[in-house]
N, C-alpha and C positions, 0 to 999 in steps of 0.2 A: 592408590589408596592411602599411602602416608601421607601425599598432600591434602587430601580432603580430612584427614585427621585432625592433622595440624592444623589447617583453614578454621573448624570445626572448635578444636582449642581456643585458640588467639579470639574467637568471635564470643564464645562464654567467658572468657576473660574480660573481656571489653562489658560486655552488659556487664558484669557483677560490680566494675568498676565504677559505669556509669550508675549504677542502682547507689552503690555507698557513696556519691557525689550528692544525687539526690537526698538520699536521707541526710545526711551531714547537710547541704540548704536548708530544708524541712525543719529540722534541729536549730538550727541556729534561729530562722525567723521564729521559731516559738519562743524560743528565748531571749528574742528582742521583744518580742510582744509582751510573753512574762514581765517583763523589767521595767515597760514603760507602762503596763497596768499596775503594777505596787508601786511604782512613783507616783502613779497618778493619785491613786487610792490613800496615800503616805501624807500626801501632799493636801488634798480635802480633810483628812483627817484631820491634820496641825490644825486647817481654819477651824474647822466646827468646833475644836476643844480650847481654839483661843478666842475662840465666838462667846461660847460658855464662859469662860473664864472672867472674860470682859463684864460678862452680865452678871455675875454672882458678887454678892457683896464684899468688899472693899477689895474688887477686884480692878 
């Protein structure tokens, strides 16, 4: 019976481990993806205001 305890232990150990590997991946791609959508968004932005700029008188 204590080995199946233990068996039992070590194997919810391992999932719970494997679960906070998962979320910490998850996490991180969201916050690659965050980063290169406000660069991107950062980056159209600069043009369209130097578009305008371009166009407005003694610009």
């Amino acid at each position: 019976m204590n080995r199946f305890t233990t068996l039992v232990r070590h194997f919810v150990k391992n999932e719970e481990a494997a679960t906070m590997v998962e979320y910490a991946l998850m996490l991180s791609l969201i916050a690659v993806v965050c980063i290169v959508a406000v660069t991107l968004i950062g980056t159209n932005a600069n043009n369209i205001f130097n578009t305008i700029a371009g166009a407005l008188p003694g610009g």
